[in-house]
C-alpha positions as CSV (number, residue, x, y, z in Angstrom):
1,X,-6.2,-44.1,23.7
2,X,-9.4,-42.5,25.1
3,X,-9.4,-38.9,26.1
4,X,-9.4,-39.2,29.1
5,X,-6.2,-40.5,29.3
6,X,-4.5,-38.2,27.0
7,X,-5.8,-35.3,29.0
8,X,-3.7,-36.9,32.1
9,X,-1.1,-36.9,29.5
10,X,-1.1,-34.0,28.6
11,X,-1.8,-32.6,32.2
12,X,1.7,-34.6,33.0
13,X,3.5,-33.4,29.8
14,X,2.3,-29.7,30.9
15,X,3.9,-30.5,34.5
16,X,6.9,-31.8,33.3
17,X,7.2,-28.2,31.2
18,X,6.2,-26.0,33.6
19,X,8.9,-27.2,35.7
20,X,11.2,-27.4,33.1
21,X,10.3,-23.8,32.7
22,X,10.0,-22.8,36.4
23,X,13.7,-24.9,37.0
24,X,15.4,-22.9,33.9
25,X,13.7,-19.3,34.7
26,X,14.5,-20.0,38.3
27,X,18.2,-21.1,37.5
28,X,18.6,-18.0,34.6
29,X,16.8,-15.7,37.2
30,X,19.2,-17.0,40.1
31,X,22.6,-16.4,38.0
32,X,21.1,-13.3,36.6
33,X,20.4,-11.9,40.1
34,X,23.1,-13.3,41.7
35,X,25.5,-12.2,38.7
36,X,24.1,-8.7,39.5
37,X,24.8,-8.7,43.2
38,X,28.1,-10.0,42.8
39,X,28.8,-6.9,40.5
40,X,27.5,-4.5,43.1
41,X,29.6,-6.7,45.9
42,X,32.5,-6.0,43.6
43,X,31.9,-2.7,42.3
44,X,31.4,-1.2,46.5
45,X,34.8,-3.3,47.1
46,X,36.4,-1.4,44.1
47,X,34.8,1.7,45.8
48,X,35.9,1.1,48.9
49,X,39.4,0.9,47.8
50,X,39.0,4.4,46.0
51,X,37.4,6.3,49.1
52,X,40.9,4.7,50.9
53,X,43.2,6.0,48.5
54,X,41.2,9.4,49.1
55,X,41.2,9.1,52.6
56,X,45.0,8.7,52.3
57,X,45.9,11.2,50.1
58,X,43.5,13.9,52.1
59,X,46.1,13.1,55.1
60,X,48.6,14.3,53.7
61,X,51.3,11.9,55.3
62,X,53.2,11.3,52.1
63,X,54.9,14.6,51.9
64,X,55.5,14.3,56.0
65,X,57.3,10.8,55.6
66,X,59.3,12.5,52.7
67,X,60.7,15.0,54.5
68,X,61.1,12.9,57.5
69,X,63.3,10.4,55.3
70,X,65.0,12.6,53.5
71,X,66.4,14.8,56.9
72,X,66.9,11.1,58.6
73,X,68.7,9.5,56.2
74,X,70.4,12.5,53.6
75,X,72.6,9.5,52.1
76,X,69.6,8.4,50.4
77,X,69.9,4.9,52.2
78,X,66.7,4.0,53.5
79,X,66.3,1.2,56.3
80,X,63.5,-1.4,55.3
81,X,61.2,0.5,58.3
82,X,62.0,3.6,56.8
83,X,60.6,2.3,53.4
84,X,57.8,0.8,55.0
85,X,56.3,3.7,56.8
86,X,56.8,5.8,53.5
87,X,54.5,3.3,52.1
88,X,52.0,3.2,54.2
89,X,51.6,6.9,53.5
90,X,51.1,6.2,49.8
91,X,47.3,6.1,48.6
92,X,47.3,3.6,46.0
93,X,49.8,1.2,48.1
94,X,46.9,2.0,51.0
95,X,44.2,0.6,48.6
96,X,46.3,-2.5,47.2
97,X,46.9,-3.7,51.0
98,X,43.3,-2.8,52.2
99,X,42.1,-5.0,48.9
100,X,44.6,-8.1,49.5
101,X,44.1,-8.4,52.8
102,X,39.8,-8.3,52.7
103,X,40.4,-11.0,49.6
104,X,40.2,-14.2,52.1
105,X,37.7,-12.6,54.1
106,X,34.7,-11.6,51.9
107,X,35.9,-14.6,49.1
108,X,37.2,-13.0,46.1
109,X,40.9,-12.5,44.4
110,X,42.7,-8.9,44.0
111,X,44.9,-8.4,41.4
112,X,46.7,-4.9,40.4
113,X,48.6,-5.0,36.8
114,X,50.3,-2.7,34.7
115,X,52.4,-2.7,31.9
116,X,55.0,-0.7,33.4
117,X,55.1,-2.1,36.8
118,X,57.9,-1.9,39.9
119,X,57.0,-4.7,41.4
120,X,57.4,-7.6,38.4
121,X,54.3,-9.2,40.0
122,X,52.4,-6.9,38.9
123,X,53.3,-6.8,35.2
124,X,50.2,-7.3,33.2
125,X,49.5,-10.7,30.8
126,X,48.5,-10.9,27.5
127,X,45.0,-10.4,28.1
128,X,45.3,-8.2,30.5
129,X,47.4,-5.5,28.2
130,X,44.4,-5.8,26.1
131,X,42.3,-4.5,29.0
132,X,44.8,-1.7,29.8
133,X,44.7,-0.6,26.4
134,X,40.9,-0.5,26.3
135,X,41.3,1.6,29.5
136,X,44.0,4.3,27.7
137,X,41.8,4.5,24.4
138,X,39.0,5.6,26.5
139,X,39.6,8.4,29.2
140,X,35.9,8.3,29.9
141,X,35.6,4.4,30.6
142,X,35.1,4.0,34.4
143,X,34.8,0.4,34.9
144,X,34.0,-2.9,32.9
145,X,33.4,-6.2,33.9
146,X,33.7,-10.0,32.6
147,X,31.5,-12.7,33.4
148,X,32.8,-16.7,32.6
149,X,31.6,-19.7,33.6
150,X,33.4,-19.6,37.4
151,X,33.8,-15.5,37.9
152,X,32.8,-11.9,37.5
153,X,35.6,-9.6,36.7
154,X,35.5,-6.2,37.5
155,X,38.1,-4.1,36.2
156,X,38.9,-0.3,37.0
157,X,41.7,1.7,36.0
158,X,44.1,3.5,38.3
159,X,45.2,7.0,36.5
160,X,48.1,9.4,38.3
161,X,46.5,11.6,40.1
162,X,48.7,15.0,41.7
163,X,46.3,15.4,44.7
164,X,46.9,11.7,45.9
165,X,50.5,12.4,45.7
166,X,51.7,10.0,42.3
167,X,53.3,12.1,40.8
168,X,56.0,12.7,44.1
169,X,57.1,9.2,42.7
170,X,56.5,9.4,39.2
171,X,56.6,13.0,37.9
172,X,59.8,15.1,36.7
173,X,62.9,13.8,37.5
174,X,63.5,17.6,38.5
175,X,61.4,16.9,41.6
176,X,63.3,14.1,42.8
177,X,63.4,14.5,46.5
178,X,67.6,13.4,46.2
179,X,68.1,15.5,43.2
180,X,69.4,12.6,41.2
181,X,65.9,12.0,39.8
182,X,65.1,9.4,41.7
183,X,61.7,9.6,44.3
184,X,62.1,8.7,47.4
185,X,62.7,4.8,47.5
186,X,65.1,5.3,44.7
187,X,63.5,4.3,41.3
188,X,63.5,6.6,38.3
189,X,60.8,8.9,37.9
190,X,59.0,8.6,35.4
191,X,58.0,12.0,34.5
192,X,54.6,10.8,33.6
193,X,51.4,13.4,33.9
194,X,48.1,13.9,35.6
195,X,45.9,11.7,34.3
196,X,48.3,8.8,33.3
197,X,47.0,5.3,33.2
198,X,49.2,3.7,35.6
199,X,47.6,0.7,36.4
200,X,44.3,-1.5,36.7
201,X,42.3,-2.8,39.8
202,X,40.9,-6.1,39.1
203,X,38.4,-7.7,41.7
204,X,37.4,-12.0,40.8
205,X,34.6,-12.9,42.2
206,X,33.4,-16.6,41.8
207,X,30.1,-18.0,41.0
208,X,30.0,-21.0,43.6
209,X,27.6,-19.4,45.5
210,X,25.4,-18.5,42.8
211,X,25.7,-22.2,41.3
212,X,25.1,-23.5,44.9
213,X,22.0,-21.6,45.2
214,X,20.6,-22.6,41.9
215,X,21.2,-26.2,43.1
216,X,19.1,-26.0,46.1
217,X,16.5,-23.9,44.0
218,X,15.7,-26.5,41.5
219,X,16.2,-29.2,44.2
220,X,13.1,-27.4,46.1
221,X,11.2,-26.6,42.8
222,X,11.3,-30.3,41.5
223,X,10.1,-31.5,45.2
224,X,7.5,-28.9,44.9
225,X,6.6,-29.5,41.3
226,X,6.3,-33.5,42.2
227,X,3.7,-33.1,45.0
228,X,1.8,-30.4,43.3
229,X,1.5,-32.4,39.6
230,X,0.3,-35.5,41.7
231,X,-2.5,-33.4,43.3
232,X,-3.6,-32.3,39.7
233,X,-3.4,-35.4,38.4
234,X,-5.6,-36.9,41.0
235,X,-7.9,-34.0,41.0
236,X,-8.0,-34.0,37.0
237,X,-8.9,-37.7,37.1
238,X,-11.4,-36.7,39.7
239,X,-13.1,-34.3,37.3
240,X,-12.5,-36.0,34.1
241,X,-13.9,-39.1,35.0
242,X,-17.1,-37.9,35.6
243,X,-16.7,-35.0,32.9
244,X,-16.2,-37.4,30.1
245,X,-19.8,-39.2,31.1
246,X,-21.1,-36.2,29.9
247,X,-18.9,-35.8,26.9
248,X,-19.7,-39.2,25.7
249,X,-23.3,-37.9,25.7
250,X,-23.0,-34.9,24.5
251,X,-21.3,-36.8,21.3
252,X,-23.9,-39.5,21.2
253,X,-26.4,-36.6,20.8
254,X,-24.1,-34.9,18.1
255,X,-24.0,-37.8,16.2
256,X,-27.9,-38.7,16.1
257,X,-28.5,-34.8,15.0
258,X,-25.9,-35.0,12.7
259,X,-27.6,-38.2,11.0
260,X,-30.6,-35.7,11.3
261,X,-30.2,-33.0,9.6
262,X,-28.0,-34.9,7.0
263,X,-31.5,-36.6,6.3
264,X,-33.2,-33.2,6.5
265,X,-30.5,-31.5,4.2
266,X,-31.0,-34.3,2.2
267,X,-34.8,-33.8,2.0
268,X,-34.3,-30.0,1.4
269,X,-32.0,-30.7,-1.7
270,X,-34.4,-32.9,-2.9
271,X,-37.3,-30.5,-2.6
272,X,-35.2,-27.6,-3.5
273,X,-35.1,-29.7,-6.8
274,X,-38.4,-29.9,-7.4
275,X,-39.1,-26.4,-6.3
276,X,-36.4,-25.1,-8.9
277,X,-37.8,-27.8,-11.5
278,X,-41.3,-26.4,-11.1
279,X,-40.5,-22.6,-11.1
280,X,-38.9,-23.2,-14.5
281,X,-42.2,-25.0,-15.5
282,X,-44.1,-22.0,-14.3
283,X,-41.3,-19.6,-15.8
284,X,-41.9,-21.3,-19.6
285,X,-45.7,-21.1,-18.9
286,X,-45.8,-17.9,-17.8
287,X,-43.9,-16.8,-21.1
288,X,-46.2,-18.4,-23.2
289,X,-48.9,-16.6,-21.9
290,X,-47.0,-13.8,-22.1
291,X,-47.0,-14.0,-25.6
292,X,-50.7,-15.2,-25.7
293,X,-52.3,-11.8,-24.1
294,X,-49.4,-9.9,-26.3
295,X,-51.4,-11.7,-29.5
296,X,-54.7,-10.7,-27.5
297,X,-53.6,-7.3,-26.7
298,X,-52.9,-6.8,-30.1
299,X,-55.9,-8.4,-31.1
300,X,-57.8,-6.2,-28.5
301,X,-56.0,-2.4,-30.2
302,X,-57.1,-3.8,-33.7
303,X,-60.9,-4.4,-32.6
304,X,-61.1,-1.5,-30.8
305,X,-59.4,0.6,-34.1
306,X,-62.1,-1.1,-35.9
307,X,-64.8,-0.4,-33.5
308,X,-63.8,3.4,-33.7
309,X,-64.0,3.4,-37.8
310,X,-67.4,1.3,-37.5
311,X,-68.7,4.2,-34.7
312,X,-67.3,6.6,-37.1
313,X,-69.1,5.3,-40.3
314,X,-72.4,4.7,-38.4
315,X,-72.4,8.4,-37.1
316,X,-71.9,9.1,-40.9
317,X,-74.7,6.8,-42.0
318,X,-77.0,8.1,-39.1
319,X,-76.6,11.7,-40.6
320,X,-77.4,10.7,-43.9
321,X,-80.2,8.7,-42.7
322,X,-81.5,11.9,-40.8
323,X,-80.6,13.9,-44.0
324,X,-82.9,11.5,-45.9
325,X,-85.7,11.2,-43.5
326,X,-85.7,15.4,-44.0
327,X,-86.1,14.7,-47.5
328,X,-88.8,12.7,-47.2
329,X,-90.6,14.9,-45.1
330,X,-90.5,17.5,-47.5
331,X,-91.2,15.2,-50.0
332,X,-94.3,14.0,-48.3
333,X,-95.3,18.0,-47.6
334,X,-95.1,18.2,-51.3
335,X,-96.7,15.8,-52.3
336,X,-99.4,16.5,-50.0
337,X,-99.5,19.8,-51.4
338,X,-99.7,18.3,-55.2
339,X,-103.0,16.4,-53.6
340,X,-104.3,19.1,-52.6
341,X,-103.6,20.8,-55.6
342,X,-105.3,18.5,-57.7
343,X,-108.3,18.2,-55.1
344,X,-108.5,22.2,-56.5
345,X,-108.1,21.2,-59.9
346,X,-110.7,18.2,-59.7
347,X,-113.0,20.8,-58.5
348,X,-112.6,23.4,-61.3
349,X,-112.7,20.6,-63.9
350,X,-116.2,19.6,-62.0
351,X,-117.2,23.2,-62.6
352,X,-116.1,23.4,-66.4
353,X,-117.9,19.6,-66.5
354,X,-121.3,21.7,-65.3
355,X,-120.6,24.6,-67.3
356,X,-120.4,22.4,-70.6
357,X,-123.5,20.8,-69.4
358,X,-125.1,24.0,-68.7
359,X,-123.8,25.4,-72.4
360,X,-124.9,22.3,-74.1
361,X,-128.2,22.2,-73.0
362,X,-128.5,26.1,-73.6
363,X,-127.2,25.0,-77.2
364,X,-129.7,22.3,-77.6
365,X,-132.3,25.1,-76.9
366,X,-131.2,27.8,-78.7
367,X,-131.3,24.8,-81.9
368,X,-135.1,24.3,-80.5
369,X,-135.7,27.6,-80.9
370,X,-133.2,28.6,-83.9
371,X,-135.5,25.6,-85.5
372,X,-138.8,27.3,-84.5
373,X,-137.5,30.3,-85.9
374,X,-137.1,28.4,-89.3
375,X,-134.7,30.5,-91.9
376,X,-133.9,33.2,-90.2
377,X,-132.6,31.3,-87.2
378,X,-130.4,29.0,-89.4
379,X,-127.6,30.8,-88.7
380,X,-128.3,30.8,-84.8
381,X,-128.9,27.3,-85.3
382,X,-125.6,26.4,-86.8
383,X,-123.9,28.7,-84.2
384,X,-125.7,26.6,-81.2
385,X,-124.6,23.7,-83.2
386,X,-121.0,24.9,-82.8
387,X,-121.8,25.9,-79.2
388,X,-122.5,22.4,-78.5
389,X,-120.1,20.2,-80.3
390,X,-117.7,22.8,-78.3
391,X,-119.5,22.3,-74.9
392,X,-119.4,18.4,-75.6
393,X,-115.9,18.4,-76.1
394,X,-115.3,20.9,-73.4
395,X,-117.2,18.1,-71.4
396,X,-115.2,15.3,-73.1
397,X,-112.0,16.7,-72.3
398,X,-112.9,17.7,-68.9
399,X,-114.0,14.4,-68.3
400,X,-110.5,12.9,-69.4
401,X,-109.0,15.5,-67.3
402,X,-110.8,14.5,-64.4
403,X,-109.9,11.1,-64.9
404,X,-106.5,11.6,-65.3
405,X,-106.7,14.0,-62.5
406,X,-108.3,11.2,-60.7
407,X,-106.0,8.5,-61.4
408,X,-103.1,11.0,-60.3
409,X,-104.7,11.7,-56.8
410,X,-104.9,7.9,-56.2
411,X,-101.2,7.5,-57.6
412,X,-100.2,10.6,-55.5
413,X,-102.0,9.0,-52.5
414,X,-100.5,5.7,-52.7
415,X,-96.9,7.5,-53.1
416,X,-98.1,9.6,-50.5
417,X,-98.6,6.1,-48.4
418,X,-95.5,4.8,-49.5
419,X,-94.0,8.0,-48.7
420,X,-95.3,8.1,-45.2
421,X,-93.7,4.3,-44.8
422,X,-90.8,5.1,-46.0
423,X,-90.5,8.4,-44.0
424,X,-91.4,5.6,-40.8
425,X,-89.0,3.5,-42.2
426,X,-86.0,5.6,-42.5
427,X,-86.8,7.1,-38.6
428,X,-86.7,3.4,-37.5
429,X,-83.4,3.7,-39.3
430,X,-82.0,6.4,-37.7
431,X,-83.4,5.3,-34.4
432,X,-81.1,2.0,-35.2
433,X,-78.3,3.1,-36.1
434,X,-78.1,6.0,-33.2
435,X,-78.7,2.7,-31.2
436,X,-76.2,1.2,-33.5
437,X,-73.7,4.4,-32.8
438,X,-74.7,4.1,-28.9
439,X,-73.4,0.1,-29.0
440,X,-70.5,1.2,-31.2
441,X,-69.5,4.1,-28.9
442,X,-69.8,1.5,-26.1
443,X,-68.0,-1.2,-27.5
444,X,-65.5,1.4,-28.4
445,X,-64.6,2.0,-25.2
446,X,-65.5,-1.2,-23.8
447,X,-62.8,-2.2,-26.0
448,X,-60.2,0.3,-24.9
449,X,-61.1,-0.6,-21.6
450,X,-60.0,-4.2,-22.5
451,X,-56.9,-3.1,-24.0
452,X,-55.8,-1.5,-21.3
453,X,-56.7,-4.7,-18.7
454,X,-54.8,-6.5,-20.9
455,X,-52.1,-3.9,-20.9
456,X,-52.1,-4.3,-16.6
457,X,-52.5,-7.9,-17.0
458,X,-49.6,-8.5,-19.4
459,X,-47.0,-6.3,-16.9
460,X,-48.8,-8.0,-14.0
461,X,-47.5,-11.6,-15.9
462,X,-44.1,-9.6,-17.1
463,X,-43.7,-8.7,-12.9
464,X,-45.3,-12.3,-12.6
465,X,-42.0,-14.2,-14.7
466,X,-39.5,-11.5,-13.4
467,X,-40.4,-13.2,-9.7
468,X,-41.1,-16.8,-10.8
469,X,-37.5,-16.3,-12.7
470,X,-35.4,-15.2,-9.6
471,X,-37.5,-17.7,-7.4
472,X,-36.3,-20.3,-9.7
473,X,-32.8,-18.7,-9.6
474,X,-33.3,-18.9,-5.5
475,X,-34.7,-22.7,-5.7
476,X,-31.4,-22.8,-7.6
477,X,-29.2,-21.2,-4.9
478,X,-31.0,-22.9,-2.1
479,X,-30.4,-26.7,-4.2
480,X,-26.7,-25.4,-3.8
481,X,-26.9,-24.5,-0.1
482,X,-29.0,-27.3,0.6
483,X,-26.0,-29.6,-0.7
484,X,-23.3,-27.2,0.8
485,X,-25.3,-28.3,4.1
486,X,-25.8,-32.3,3.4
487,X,-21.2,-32.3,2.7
488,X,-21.2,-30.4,5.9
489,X,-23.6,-32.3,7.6
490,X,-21.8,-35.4,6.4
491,X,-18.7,-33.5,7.4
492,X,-20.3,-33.1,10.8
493,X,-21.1,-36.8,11.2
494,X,-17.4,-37.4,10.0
495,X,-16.3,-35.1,12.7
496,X,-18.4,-36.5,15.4
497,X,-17.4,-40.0,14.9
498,X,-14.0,-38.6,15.0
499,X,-14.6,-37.3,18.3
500,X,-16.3,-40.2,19.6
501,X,-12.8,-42.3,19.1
502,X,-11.0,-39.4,20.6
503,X,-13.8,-39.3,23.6
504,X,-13.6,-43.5,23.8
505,X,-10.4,-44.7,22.6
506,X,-12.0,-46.5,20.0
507,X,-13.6,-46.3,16.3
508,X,-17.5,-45.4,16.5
509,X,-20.0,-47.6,14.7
């Protein structure tokens, strides 16, 4: 069935309630209202009655008529007029004629019962000695009422009252007007007391009218209800007709975007996937170059330790180097001392070499002249002789002298050379290794500096897998959403198709 149709359906069906409502509301608020005015009709009835047995009492006939009756007739024989006009001077007899006779007129039944009645019509039934005794057990009860099908009951009790005169007829025998304790129409008083329940008013009211009106109410609301729901039925078709035009667009539309984004939610799960397959990729990678720059940072710390122990020895071995270079020098200054020294020396032996000459040749002619002396210069002659041998070997052993002193200048000048070289040699020395120290002392911190770009690279990769990991837990999340959204996308499409049968009466493709 399409939609269209169950719309004017269910536009009838809510019709058909409303005036199924309106009908029952009408009728309950008819009999309600109606109930309620009876009660008031009957309740300023049963008020009207009271304000006569007031008005009677406040006359104050009764007493007159007594006296009257009592001088006219002393024998206690009272004509039926006699009776009568006594009667018409007693309040509640007043109220039960004035509510008898208006019965016919204003349509509703009068009834006065007791238990203890005079006149046997009056005795009360079964139910209604129920109703009296409800009356005596409450003193403060005022009025009740029944409702049944046909009537509304109103009930009100009649108590003995002194001012209206009841207890004239039914107080103490003592007061009997004939002094044979009888009142004045000749029953036995009763010597009842103020305030006695005596008796009950009970006005019946029927509900015809109310039943009649309720009639011609729902008569009136169905002829109303009728016209009105084929006016909204003719307008609704009006509207829904073109309406559903638009409808059946609307879910054509639906169910293309639905095939949409189930494609789409299929194309996100797919690369939500691959994005969650290559951030754990990128998550292993990243830990394996984690540990790679850990195993280079530790590499790094142990070359720079290293570094600092090489600095450290070449600082040592540059001040030994500049320790020894100082030795040298002074070696060299001595040395060049010992040359010049033996410069001195050569010189002095050069001097002893000329003395010896000097001596020998003043020996050899001291022998000339010791031999031109002949024997008495032998003796000078053998002393000249000793003069000599002692000048040659003063030469001799100069000579050796001066050659060793000669071969020890040219040994102390080639040390002195090698001396010199080695003094250059060990300054090149120190010059390398301050260089040496310098490069250390650089590489040093070079290497410190490493360490600690290593360091800020290796939390930089630590921060780097901390977000890869929670992108891959995201990729994960958003593989979940994306197939959360392709069920309710297919959902969707389920739901669309649904509504196109609602929408066309029949099953979409």
């Amino acid at each position: 069935m399409k939609l269209s149709n169950k719309v004017l359906w269910s536009i009838a069906g809510a019709c058909l309630i409303c005036t199924t409502s309106a009908v029952l509301v009408s009728i309950a608020r008819i009999h309600s209202q109606g109930e309620i005015q009876l009660r008031q009709k009957s309740e300023a009835i049963l008020s009207r009655l009271e304000s006569v047995r007031s008005y009677i009492a406040s006359q104050g006939g009764l007493g007159d008529s007594i006296n009257k009756a009592v001088t006219l007739h002393p024998d206690g024989n009272l004509p039926k007029e006699a009776k009568l006009e006594i009667l018409k001077q007693v309040p509640i007899f007043a109220a039960m004629k004035v509510g008898a006779e208006g019965a016919d007129k204003e349509g509703y039944a009068f009834r006065v019962f007791s238990s203890e009645p005079r006149n046997p019509d009056n005795r009360a039934t079964a139910k209604e000695e129920e109703i009296l005794k409800k009356f005596d057990a409450d003193v403060d009860l005022k009025q009740f009422s029944e409702s049944t099908d046909e009537n509304i009951i109103v009930y009100r009790p009649v108590r003995l009252s002194e001012s209206q005169g009841c207890l004239k007829c039914h107080g103490e025998p003592s007061q009997s007007p004939w002094k044979n304790g009888k009142d004045i129409l000749g029953f036995p008083m009763e010597n009842w007391k103020e305030g006695r329940l005596h008796g009950v008013f009970a006005l019946t009211t029927s509900k015809a009218e109310i039943k009649a009106a309720a009639t011609a109410a729902t008569i009136n609301i169905l002829a109303w209800a009728l016209g009105l729901s084929v006016c909204a039925m003719g307008l609704a078709f009006m509207l829904l007709k073109k309406s559903m035009r638009s409808l059946s667009g609307i879910a054509d539309q639906l169910q293309n975007m639905g095939v949409e984004v189930a494609e789409a939610s299929h194309d996100i799960t797919s690369s939500s996937a691959s994005l969650s397959a290559s951030s754990s990729q990128a998550a292993s990678s990243i830990e394996q170059t984690t540990a790679a720059t850990e195993q280079m940072n530790s590499m790094i710390k142990l070359n720079a330790d290293h570094t600092s122990t090489a600095k450290s020895l070449a600082e040592e071995a540059q001040e030994k180097a500049r320790h020894g270079k100082e030795e040298v020098d002074k070696l060299i200054l001595s040395m060049d001392e010992i040359a010049l020294s033996s410069k001195k020396i050569e010189e002095i032996i050069t001097v002893i070499d000329d003395i010896a000459f000097q001596t020998n040749l003043l020996a050899l002619n001291a022998a000339v002249e010791a031999a031109r002396a002949g024997e008495q210069g032998k003796g000078f002659a053998v002393v000249a002789e000793a003069v000599r041998a002692l000048a040659q070997r003063s030469a001799t052993s100069a000579k050796e002298i001066s050659d060793l002193i000669g071969e020890s200048v040219d040994k102390i000048e080639k040390g002195h050379t090698v001396v010199q070289s080695s003094g250059s040699m060990l300054s090149d020395i120190v010059k390398q290794i301050e260089k040496l120290t310098a490069l250390n002392t650089e590489i040093s911190s070079a290497s410190h500096e490493q360490a600690q770009g290593v360091n800020s690279i290796n939390l930089s990769i630590n921060e780097l897998d901390k977000i890869t990991q929670s992108n891959a837990a995201a990729a994960v999340e958003s593989s979940s959403a994306a197939d959360v959204l392709e069920n309710r996308s297919k959902q969707m499409h389920a739901m669309v198709k649904e509504l196109i049968s609602v929408v066309e009466g029949k099953k979409a493709a």
